[in-house]
Residue, then its C-alpha position, 0 to 999 in steps of 0.5 A: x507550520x512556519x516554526x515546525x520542527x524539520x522532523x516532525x515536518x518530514x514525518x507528515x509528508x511521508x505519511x501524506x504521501x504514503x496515504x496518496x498512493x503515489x509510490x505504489x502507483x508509481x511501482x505499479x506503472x514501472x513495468x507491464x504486468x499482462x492482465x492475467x497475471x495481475x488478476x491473478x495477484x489480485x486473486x492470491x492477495x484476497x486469499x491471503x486476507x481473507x485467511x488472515x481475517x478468518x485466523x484472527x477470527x479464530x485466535 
């Protein structure tokens, strides 16, 4: 870790930090999405996988 190449270095930190959660948490909180509208995305984005699952399934 001392004598860790500056690559590699920074390559485990933004897979650290994209595994947190913290940018989409951070997008998330940026502006007030009404609860409505984000059950609805939630709704739409379940959808999604699961046509995605199902497309899959089938290939």
């Amino acid at each position: 870790m001392e004598n860790e190449p500056v690559d590699k270095l920074l390559k485990r930190f933004k897979k650290k930090y994209e595994r947190s959660g913290t940018l989409k948490e951070y997008r998330a909180r940026t502006f007030y999405t009404k609860p409505s509208v984000e059950n609805r995305l939630k709704l739409s984005r379940r959808k999604r996988r699961a046509q995605r699952a199902n497309e899959e399934m089938n290939s």
